[in-house]
C-alpha positions as semicolon CSV with decimal commas, in nm:
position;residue;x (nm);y (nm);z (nm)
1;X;0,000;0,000;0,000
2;X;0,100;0,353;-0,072
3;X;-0,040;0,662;0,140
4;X;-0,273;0,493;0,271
5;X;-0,440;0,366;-0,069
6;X;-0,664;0,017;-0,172
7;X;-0,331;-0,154;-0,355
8;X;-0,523;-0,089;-0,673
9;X;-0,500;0,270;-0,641
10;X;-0,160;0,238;-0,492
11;X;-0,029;0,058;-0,852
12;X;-0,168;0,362;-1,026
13;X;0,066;0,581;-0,812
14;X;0,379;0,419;-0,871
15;X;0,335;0,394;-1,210
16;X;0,289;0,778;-1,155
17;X;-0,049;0,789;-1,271
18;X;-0,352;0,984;-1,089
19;X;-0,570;0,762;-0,834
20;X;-0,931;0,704;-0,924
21;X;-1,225;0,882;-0,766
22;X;-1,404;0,554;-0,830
23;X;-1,223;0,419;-0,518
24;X;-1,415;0,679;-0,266
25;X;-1,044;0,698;-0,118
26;X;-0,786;0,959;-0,167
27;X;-0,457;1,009;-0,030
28;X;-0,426;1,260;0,253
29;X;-0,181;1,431;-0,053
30;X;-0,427;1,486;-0,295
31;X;-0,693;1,558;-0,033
32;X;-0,491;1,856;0,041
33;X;-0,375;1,949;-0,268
34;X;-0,745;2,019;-0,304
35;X;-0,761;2,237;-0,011
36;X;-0,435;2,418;-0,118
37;X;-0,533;2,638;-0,366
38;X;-0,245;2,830;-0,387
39;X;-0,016;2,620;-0,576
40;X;0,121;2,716;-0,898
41;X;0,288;2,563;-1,230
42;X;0,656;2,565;-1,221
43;X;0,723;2,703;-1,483
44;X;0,508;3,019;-1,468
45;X;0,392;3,086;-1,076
46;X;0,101;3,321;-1,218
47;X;-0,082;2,998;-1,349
48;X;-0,216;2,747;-1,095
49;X;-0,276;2,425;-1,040
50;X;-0,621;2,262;-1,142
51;X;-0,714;1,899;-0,954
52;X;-0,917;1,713;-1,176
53;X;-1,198;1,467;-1,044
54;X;-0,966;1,185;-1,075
55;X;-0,667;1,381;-0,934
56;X;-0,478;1,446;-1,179
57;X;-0,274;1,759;-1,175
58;X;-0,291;2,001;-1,423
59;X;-0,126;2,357;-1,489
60;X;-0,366;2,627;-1,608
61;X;-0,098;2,716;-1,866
62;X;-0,120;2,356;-1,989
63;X;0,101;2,061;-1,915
64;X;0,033;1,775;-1,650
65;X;0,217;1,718;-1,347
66;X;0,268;1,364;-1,267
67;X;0,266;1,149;-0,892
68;X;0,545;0,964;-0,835
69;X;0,445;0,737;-0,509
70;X;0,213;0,979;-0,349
71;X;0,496;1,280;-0,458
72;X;0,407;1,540;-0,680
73;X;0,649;1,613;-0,929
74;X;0,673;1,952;-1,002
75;X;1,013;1,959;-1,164
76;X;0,864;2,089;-1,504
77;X;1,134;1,938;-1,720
78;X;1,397;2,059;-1,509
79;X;1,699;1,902;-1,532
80;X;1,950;2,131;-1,350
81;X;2,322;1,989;-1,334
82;X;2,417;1,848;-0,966
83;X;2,704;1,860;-0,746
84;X;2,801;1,586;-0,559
85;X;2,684;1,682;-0,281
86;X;2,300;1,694;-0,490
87;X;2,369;1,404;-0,629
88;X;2,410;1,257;-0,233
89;X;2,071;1,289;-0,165
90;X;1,911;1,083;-0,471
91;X;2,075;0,778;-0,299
92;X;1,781;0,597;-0,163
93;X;1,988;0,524;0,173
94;X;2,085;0,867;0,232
95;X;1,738;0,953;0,363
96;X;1,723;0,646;0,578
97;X;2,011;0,806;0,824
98;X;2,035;1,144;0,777
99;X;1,825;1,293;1,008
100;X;1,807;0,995;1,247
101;X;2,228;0,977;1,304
102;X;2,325;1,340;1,195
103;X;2,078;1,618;1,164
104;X;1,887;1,584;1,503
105;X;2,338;1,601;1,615
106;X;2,434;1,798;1,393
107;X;2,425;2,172;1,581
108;X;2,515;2,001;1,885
109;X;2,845;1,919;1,687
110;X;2,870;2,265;1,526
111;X;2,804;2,561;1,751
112;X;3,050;2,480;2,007
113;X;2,810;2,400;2,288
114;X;2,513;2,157;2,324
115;X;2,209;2,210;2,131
116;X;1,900;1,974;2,156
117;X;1,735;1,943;1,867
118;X;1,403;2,070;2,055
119;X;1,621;2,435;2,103
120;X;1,610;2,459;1,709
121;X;1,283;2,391;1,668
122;X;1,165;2,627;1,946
123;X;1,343;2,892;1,766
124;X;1,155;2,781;1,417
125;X;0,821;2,812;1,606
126;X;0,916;3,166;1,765
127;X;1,038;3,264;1,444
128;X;0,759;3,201;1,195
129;X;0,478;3,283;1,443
130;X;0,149;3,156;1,493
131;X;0,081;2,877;1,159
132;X;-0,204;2,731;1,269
133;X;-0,440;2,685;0,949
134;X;-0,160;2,920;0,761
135;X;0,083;2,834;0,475
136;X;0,448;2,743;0,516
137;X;0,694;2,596;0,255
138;X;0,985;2,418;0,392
139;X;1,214;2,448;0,129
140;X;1,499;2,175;0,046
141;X;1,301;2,006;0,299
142;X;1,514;1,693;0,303
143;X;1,266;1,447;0,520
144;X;1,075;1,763;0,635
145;X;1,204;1,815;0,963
146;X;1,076;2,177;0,981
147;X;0,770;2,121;0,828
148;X;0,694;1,833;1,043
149;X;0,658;1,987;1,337
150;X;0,529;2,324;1,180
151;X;0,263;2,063;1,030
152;X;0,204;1,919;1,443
153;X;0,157;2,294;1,523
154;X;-0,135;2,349;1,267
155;X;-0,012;2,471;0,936
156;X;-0,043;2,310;0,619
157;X;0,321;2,202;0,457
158;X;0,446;2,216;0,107
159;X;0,780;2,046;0,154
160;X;0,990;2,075;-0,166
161;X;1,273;1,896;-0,211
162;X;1,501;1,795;-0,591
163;X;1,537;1,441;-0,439
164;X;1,254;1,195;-0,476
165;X;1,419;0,951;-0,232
166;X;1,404;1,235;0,017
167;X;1,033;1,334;-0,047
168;X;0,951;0,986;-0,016
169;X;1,095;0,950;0,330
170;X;0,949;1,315;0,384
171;X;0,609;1,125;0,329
172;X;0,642;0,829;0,519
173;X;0,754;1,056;0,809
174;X;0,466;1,265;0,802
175;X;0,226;0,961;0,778
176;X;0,425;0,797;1,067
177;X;0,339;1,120;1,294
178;X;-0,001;1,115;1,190
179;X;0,017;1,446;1,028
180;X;0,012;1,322;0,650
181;X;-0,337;1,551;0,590
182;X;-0,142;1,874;0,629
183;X;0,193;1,768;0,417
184;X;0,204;1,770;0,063
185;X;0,527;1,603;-0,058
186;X;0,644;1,803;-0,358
187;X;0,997;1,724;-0,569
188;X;1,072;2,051;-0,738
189;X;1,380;2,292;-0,747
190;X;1,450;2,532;-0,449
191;X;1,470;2,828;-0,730
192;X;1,121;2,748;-0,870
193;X;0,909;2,739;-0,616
194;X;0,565;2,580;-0,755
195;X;0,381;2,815;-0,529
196;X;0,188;3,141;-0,650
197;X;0,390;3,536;-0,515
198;X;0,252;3,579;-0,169
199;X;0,086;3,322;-0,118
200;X;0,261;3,144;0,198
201;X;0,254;3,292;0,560
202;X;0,661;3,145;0,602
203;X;0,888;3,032;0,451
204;X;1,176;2,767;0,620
205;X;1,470;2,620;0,524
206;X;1,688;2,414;0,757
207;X;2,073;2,293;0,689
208;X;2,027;2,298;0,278
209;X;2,142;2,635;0,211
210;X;2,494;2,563;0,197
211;X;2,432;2,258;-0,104
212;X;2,153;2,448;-0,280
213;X;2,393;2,613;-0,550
214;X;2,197;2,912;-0,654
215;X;2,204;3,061;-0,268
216;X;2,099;3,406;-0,378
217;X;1,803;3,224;-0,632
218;X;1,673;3,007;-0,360
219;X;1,624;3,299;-0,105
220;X;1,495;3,523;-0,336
221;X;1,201;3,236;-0,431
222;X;1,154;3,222;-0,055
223;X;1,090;3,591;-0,034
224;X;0,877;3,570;-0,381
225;X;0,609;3,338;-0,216
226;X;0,572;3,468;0,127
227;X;0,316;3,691;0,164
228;X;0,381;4,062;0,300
229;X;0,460;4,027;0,707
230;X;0,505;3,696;0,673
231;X;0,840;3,536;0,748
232;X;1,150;3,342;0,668
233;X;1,349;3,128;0,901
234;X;1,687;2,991;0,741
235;X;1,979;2,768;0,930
236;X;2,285;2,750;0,743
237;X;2,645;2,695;0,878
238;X;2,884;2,971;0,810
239;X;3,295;3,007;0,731
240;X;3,494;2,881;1,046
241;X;3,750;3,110;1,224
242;X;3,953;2,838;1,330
243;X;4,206;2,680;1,101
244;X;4,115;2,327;1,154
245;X;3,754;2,475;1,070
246;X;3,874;2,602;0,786
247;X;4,069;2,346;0,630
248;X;3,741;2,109;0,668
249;X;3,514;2,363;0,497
250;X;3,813;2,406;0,230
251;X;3,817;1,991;0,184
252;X;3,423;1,978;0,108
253;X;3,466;2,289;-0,112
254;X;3,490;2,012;-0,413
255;X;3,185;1,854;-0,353
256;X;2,969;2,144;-0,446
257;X;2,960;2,275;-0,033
258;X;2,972;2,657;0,028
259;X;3,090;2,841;0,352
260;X;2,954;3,217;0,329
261;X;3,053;3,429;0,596
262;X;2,778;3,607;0,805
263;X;2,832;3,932;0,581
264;X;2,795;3,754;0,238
265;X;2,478;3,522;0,423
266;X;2,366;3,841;0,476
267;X;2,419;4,006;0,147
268;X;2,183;3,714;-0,021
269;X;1,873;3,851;0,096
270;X;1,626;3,956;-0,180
271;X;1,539;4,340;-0,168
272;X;1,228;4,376;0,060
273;X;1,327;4,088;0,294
274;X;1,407;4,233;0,666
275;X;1,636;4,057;0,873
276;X;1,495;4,094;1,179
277;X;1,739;3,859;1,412
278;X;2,023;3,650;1,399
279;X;2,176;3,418;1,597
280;X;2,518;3,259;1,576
281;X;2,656;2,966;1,771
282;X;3,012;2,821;1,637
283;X;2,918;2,846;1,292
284;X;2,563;2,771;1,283
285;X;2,362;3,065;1,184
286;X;1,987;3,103;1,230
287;X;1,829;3,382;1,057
288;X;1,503;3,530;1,101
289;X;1,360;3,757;0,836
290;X;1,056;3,986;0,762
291;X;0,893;4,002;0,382
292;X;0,842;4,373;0,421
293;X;0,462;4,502;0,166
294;X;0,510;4,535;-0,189
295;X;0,520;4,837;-0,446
């Protein structure tokens, strides 16, 4: 079974065709997909998305977009060239451990003094506000950490990630927490958000910034679809002052891994986006930011 579905419906996914409406069931993705009306076509965010009655997925600007096991694919012919790094994360073990035995570790490891996992998300709730029956993205969502527990809190979650191994896990997580009605499992790039201009309350990206490649292009997406007074949380990890620091970030340099300093993190900040706090432990940077109201 797939998402929940009658196996026959399930075969129709994998083969990344559209369930029936025949069946009288639905997967908690399509059933919000339907309540999300806010989505838009890759390839032109001023055309959205149209759910047919046997839920398929069509752009208004023509073109369908397929389901790939329960994962909308939103990649719109796509085919952007991958670091190695990138390429990392389409191998179908890499989801399996990475948040289990490193991310939930990982700042604890990197800012030079102990930080629970629950201390990071505490600072994503504080930062994005109250969600409840709001809009946030979690962009490069890897298994949707972010948007997990944003989803627990009461927002609805489009988690986009380039790696279908990744969404995958990113729905199977969600279903496993019980929270698989308000997460919509989306592979699509970080720079084409398949989301209409202001229509998300926040924005959130956690740990991905430093392997997206276009840094500037991804943020500036992030500011595109938030709404005005809505917000963006980002944690990214920043150049190290020490040499031994240094010398690491300099040896994964190679593999398609960036080190900005705070300045040039800074400095990639659409116009119109406010920082309105940082925070920097060792070289993990947390950055909260404002989408200030449009001309």
């Amino acid at each position: 079974m797939s998402d929940g579905l009658p196996d026959a419906v399930a075969t129709r996914y994998d083969r990344g065709m559209s369930p029936s409406r025949s069946s009288h069931v639905e997967p908690p993705s399509v059933l919000l997909l339907r309540r999300i009306t806010s989505l838009a076509c890759p390839t032109d965010p001023s055309h959205g998305l149209v759910v047919g009655d046997d839920g398929t997925v069509r752009c208004e600007a023509g073109g369908v977009l397929p389901w790939h096991d329960g994962v909308l694919d939103a990649m719109g012919g796509d085919r952007p060239h991958l670091s190695v790094a990138q390429l990392s994360n389409l191998v179908p073990l890499t989801p399996l451990v990475y948040e289990r035995f490193w991310r939930v570790r990982s700042l604890g490891l990197l800012a030079g003094r102990p930080f629970p996992i629950e201390e990071e998300l505490a600072e994503l709730a504080a930062a994005v506000g109250e969600v409840t029956g709001g809009l946030v993205v979690d962009v490069a969502a890897s298994e949707g950490l972010y948007g997990r527990h944003l989803a627990a809190r009461g927002a609805d979650v489009v988690m986009v990630d380039h790696s279908a191994p990744f969404a995958r896990r990113a729905r199977d997580r969600a279903a496993a927490e019980l929270i698989a009605d308000r997460v919509l499992p989306v592979r699509a790039r970080a720079q084409r958000l398949p989301v209409r201009t202001g229509a998300a309350d926040a924005a959130v990206m956690g740990g991905s910034l430093n392997e997206i490649g276009d840094l500037r292009g991804a943020l500036a997406e992030m500011g595109r679809v938030v709404r005005p007074g809505g917000r963006i949380f980002t944690m990214s990890l920043v150049r190290a002052s020490s040499t031994p620091g240094r010398l690491l970030q300099a040896a994964l340099g190679p593999s398609g891994i960036v080190f900005p300093t705070v300045e040039e993190t800074r400095s990639l900040f659409p116009p119109g986006v406010r920082i309105v706090e940082e925070r920097l432990d060792g070289v993990a940077l947390r950055i909260t930011a404002e989408v200030d109201a449009r001309h």
